[in-house]
C-alpha positions as CSV (number, residue, x, y, z in Angstrom):
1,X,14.1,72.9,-34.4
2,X,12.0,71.0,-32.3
3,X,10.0,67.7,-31.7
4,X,6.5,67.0,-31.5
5,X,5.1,64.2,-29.2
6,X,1.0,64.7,-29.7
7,X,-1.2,62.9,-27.7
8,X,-5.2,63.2,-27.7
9,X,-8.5,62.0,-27.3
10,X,-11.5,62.2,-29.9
11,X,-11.5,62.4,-33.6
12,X,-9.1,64.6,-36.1
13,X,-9.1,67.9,-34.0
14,X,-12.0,67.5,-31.9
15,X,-11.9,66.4,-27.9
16,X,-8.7,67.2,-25.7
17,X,-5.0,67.1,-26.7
18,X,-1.5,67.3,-25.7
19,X,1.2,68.3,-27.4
20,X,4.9,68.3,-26.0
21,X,7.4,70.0,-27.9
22,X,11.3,69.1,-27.2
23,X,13.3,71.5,-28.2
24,X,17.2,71.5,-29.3
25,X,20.2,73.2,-27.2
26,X,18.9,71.3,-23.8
27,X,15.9,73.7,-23.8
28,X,12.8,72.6,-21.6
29,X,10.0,70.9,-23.2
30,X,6.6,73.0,-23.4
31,X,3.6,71.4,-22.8
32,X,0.5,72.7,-24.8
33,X,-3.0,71.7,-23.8
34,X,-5.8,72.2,-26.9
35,X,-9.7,71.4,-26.3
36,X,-11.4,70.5,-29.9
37,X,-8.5,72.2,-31.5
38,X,-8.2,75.5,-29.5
39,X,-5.3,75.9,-27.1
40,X,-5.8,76.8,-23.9
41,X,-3.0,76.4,-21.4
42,X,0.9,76.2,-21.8
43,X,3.8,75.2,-19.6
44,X,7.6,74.1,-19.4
45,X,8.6,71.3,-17.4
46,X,11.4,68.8,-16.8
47,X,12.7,66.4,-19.1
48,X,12.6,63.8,-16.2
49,X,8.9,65.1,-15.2
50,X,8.1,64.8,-19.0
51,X,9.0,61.1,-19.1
52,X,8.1,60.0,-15.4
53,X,4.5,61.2,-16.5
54,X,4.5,59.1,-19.3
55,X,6.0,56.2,-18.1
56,X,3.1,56.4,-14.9
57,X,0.4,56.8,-17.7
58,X,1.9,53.6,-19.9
59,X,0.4,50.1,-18.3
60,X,3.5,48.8,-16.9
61,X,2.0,45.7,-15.1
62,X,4.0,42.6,-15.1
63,X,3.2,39.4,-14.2
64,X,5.9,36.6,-13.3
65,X,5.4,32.3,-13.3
66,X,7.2,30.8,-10.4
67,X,9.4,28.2,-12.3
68,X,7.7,25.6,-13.5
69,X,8.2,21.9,-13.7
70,X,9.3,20.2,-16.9
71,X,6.2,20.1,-19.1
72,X,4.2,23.0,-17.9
73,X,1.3,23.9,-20.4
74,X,-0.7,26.1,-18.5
75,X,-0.4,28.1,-15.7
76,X,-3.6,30.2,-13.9
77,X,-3.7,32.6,-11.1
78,X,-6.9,32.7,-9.9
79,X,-6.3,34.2,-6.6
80,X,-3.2,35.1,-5.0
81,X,-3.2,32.0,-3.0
82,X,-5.7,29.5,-5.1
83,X,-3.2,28.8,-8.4
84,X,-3.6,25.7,-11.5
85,X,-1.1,24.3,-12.9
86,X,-1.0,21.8,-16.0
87,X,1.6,19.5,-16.9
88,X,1.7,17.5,-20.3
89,X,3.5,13.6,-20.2
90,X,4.5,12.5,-23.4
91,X,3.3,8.8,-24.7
92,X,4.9,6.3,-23.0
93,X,4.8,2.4,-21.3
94,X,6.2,1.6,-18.2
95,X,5.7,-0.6,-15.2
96,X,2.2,-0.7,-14.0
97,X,0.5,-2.3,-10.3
98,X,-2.5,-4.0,-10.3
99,X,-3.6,-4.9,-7.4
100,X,-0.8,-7.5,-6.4
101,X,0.7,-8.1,-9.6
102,X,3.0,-6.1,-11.4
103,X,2.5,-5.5,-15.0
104,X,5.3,-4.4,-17.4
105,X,4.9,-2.7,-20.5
106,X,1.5,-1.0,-19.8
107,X,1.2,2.4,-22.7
108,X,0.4,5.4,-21.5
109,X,-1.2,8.1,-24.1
110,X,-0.3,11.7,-24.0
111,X,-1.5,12.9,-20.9
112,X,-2.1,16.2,-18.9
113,X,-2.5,16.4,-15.3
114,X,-4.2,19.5,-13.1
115,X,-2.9,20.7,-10.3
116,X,-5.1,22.9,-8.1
117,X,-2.8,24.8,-5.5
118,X,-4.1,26.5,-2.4
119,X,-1.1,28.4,-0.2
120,X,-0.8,27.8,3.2
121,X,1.5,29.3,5.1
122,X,4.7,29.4,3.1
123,X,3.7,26.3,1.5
124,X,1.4,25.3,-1.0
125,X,-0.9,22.2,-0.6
126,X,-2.4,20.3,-3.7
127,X,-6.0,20.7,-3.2
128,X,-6.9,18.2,-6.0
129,X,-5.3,16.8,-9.1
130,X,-7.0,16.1,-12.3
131,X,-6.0,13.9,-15.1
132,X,-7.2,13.6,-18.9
133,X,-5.3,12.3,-22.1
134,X,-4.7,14.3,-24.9
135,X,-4.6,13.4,-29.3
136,X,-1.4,12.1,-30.3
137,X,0.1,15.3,-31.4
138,X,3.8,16.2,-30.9
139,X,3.1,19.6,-29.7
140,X,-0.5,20.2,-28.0
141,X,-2.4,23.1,-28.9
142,X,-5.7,24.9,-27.4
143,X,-7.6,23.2,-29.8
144,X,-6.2,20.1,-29.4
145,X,-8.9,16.8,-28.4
146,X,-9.4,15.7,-24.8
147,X,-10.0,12.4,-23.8
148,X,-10.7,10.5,-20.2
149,X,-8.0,8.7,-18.8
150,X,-8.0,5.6,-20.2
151,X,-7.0,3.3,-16.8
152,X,-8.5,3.6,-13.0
153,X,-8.5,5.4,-10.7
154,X,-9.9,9.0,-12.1
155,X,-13.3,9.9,-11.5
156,X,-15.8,11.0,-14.6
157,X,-15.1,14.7,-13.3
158,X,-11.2,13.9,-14.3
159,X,-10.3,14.2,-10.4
160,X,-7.4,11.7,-9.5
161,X,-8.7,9.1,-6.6
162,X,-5.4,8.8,-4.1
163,X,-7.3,6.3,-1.9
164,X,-6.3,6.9,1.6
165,X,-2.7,9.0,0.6
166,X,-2.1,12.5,1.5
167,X,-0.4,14.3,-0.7
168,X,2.6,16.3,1.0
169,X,2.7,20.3,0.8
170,X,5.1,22.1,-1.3
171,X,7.5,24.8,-1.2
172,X,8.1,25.6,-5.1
173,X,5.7,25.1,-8.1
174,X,8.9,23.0,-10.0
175,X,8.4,20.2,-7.0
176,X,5.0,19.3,-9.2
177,X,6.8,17.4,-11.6
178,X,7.4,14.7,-8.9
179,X,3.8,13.9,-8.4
180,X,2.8,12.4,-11.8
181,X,5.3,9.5,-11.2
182,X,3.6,9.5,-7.9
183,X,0.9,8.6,-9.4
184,X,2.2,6.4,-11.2
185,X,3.3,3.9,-9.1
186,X,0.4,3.9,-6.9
187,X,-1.5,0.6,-7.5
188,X,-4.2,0.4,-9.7
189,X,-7.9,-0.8,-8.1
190,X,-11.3,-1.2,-10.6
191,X,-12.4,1.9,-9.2
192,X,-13.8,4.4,-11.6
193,X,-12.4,2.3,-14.5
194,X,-16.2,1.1,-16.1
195,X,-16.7,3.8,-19.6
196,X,-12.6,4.7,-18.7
197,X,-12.4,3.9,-22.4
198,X,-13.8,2.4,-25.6
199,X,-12.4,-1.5,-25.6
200,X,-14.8,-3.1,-23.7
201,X,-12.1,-5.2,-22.1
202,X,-11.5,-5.5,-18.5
203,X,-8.4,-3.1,-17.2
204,X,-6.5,-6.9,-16.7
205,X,-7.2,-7.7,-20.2
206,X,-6.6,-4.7,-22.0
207,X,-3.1,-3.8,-20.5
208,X,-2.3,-7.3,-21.9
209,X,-3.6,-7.2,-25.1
210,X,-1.7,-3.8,-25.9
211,X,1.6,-4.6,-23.8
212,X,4.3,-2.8,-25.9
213,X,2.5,-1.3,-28.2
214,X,1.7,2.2,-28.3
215,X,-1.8,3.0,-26.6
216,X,-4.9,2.7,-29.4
217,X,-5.8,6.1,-30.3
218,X,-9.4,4.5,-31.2
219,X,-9.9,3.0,-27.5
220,X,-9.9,6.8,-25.8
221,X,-13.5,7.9,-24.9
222,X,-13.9,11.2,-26.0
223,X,-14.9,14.5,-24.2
224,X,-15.5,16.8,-26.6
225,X,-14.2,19.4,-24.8
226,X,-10.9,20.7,-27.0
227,X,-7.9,21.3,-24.6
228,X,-8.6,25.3,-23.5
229,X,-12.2,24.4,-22.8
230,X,-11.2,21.1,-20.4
231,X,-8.6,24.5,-18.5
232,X,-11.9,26.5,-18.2
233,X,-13.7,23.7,-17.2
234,X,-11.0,22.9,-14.5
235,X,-10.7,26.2,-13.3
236,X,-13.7,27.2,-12.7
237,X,-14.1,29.4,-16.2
238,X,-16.6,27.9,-18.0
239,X,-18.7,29.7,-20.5
C-alpha cells in the first residue's frame, strides 16, 4: 500500500504535476513527473531529500519584535535600521508644569505616542516622536478615531517639540517606555497649543476647569484619520 502526496500547477489534469508515492516496508519514495496529465519522468529518492525539498519550497520566513515596552500597539520595520514604534497610555491625571507653576490633577485622554528609530552603531537614536490621542475605548482598534493632542507642545504634524533637550540613544526597544513620562514632566510653554483642542479656553484655564475630572471627550479636535491611517501617515505609507 502506499501514499500519495500530489502537487501541481494548472487546472484538473492540465499543466505540470508531481506525484510522490510513499510506500510501506521503509521502501523509497518514487517521484512521478506528469505534463497535462501524461507522465514523463520517474525517480526514487531519500525520504530526508523528499522532505528537505519540501520544507526549501514552503515560505519559511520568520520575522521576530525585539521586546517591546508595556503598551506597544504597533511595531514597523521599514528598513533594517529605520524602525516605528507606537505605544498606547491609558486615560489618566497627574501632575502637570506650566511654566513655573505646578499644576496637580491635569487629565490626560488615551494617548499614543510614535517613535521613529534610526540605528546607530549598536544603539538606536529616536529620530522624532509623535503624539496623538485616541476615543475613549478600553481596547483601541485600527479603526479606532484620532484626535490632536489636546495640551502644548505638539506641532499640527503630531511631532513632539522637546525645546532644546536631546533625547538619549538607546540600546533595547523596551527602554521606550521611559520616554512618555519624559515627556511628561517636561514643562509646558504656549507653544503649538492655539486649535490643540475644541474649548476655546486658554491651556491655564482649561486644566483648571477640568482638574480631576476625566478629560472632555467633546474638547478633542478631530483628525479624521482612524488609527491605521494616522500609522500610514507616520510612517511614511500613505495611500
Amino acid at each position: 500500500m502506499s501514499q500519495v502526496l500530489s502537487v501541481h500547477s494548472g487546472e484538473g489534469r492540465t499543466g505540470n504535476e508531481l506525484v510522490i508515492r510513499i510506500r510501506d516496508h521503509y521502501a523509497l519514495p518514487i517521484i512521478e513527473e506528469y505534463s497535462n496529465g501524461v507522465k514523463v519522468g520517474e525517480g526514487i529518492y531519500t525520504h530526508e531529500a523528499v522532505a528537505g525539498a519540501i520544507l526549501q519550497s514552503l515560505e519559511t520566513g520568520m520575522v521576530r519584535t525585539p521586546v517591546m515596552p508595556r503598551g506597544s500597539l504597533h511595531y514597523v520595520e521599514l528598513t533594517k535600521s529605520r524602525r516605528f514604534v507606537f505605544l498606547e497610555v491609558s486615560p489618566h491625571t497627574r501632575k502637570a508644569f506650566y511654566h513655573e507653576a505646578i499644576l496637580e490633577d491635569v487629565p490626560f485622554p488615551r494617548l499614543v505616542f510614535g517613535f521613529e528609530l534610526q540605528a546607530r552603531e549598536k544603539k538606536w537614536a529616536i529620530v522624532h516622536v509623535y503624539l496623538a490621542a485616541l476615543e475613549d475605548q478600553i481596547i483601541p482598534n485600527e479603526e479606532s478615531m484620532v484626535f490632536f493632542y489636546p495640551y502644548t507642545n505638539v506641532q499640527s504634524n503630531f511631532q513632539v517639540c522637546w525645546g532644546g533637550q536631546q533625547l538619549p540613544d538607546i540600546e533595547r526597544f523596551s527602554q521606550l517606555s521611559t520616554f512618555p513620562e519624559l515627556f511628561f514632566n517636561s514643562p509646558n510653554s504656549d507653544c503649538y497649543y492655539l486649535d490643540a483642542n475644541k474649548s476655546k479656553m486658554s491651556y491655564r484655564e482649561l486644566v483648571t476647569k477640568i482638574k480631576g475630572r476625566e478629560f472632555p471627550q467633546e474638547y478633542l479636535a478631530p483628525t479624521n484619520l482612524t488609527l491605521q491611517e494616522w500609522f500610514n501617515r507616520i510612517v511614511g505609507l500613505e495611500v
